[in-house]
N, C-alpha and C positions, 0 to 999 in steps of 0.2 A: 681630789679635794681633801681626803682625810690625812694623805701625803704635806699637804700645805701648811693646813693648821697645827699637825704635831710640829714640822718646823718653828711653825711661830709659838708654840708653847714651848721647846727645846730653847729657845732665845732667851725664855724668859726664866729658866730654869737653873740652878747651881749657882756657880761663881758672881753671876750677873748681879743679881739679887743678891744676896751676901755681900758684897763688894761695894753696891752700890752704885754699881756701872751702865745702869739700864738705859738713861740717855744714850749714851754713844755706844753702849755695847747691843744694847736689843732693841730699843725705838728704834734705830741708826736703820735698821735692816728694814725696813717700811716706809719711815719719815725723813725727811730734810728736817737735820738738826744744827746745822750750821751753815745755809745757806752757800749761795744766792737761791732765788726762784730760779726754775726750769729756763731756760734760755732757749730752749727750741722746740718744737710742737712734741716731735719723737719723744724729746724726755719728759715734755708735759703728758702725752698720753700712757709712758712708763711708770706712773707714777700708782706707791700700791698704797699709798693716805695719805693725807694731807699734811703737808712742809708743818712742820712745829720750831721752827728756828725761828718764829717770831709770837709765839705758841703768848707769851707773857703780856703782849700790847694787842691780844686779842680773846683769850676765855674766862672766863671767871675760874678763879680758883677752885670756890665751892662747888663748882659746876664739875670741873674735870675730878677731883675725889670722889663723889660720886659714881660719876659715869665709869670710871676705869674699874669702881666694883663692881659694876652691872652694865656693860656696854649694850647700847640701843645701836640699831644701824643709821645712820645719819643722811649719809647717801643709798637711796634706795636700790640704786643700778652700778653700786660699787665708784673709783675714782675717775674713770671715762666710762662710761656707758657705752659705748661704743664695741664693747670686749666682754662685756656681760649680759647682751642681751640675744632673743630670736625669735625667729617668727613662728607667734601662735594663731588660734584658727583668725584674731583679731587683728591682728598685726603684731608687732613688735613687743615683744612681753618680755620679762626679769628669767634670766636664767639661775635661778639660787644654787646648780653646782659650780659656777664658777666665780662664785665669793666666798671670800676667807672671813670668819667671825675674829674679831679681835682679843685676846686672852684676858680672861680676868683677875684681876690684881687683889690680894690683899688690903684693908683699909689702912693696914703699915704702910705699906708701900706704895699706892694708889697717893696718900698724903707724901708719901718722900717723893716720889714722882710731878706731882703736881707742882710743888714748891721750887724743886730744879725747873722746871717749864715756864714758869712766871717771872723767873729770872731772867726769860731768853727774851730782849724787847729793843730790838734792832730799828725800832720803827716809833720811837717816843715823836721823833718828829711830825710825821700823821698825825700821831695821837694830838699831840698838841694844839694843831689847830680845828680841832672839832669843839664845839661848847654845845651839848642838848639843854635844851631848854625844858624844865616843866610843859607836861600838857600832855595829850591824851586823843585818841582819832575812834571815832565810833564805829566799828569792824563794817558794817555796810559799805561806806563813804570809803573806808581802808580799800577792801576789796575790790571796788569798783576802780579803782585807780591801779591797783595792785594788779588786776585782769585786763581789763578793757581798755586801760589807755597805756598800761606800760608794758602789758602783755610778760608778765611775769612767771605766773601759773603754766605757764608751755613747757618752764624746766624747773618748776618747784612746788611742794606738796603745801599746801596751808591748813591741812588735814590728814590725819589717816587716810588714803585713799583717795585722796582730793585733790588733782592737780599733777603735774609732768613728774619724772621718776630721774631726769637727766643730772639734776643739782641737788645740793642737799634740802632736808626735807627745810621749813622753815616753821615751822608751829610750835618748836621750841627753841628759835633761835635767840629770844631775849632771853632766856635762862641761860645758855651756855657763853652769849658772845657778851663782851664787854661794848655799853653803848655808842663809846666812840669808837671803836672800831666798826661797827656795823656801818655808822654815818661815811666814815673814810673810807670804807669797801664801796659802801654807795655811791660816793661821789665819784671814786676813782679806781675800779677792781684792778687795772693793769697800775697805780700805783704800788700796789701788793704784790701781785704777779702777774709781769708783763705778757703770759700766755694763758691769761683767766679768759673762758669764753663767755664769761657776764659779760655782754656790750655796758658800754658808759652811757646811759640816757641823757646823761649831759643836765641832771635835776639843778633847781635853784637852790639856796639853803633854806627854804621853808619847806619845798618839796622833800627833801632828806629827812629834816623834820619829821614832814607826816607819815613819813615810811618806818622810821624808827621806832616813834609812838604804834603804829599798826604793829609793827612787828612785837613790840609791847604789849598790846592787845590778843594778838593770835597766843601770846605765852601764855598769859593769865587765863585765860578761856580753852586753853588743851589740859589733855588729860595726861598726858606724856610727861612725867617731872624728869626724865632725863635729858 
């Protein structure tokens, strides 16, 4: 474990920074920074964070300067879950030695970094056809669609502690994603990445709607600003 991490702080260290190289020279070792998505499950489940070659048509800026000063874990059970997890006396439980913590950046650089990232937007076309509308879903009403009919909560947290460990958490996911991007992951996760294991629920565009609005909701109401 402590082998991994100096790695990843070794990447981020000397020439890299200085130079300015951290996209392709030290994100590069972690992230898809030039695409395509994973083509095949093997290299979907190789995968050690999440593709940022489309990084610009999906986080908010404000969000990723932040977060790169103070990384929060996103995904509870690391990129596939499948490779960081074991059986405790409950069943299947997080194994925290076999996740790598992400390095933290300077607010220089955290801001040089983001600004290259928002550039990368491969995907205007999605974007485009998304339009949110004003409005707002009463976390109750959210939830109960969000659990019980669309069975969501099996791989995603809506809480601290609230909900499946498999996907990332979602209770801060209006802060960090860009709203159309959320609506266009909704509608169509494998138009993103044709090896996304979020099923397409096949929502109407109201239903997207009220998923977006909730996810709105869960933001405003956590406690988590990153």
């Amino acid at each position: 474990m402590m082998r991994m991490v100096m790695v990843v702080l070794l990447a981020f260290s000397g020439t890299a920074l200085a130079e300015g190289g951290m996209l392709q020279g030290s994100c590069a070792a972690c992230h898809n920074i030039t695409g395509p998505a994973a083509q095949t499950l093997k290299d979907a489940f190789a995968k050690k964070g999440p593709d940022l070659f489309y990084a610009g048509n999906k986080y908010r800026q404000e969000w990723l300067v932040s977060w790169l000063q103070k990384p929060a874990r996103i995904r509870p059970a690391g990129m596939f879950y499948g490779g960081h997890v074991k059986t405790g006396s409950k069943g299947d439980e997080i194994d925290p030695s076999t996740l790598i913590s992400h390095v933290v950046l300077s607010k220089a650089d955290a801001t040089s970094v983001a600004a290259e990232l928002m550039k990368l937007k491969p995907h205007n076309d999605l974007i485009a056809k998304e339009k949110i509308e004003p409005g707002s879903v009463p976390r109750q009403m959210g939830e109960m669609a969000f659990n019980k009919f669309l069975g969501c909560m099996a791989c995603h947290l809506i809480e601290p502690e609230y909900g499946g460990f498999s996907g990332p958490e979602l209770y801060t996911a209006a802060k960090r994603l860009q709203p159309e991007y959320m609506a266009s992951f909704i509608r169509s996760p494998q138009a993103w990445d044709r090896k996304s294991m979020m099923p397409n629920k096949q929502l109407s565009d109201g239903n997207i709607q009220k998923m977006v609005h909730y996810l709105e909701t869960l933001s405003k109401e956590g406690t988590n600003g990153n």
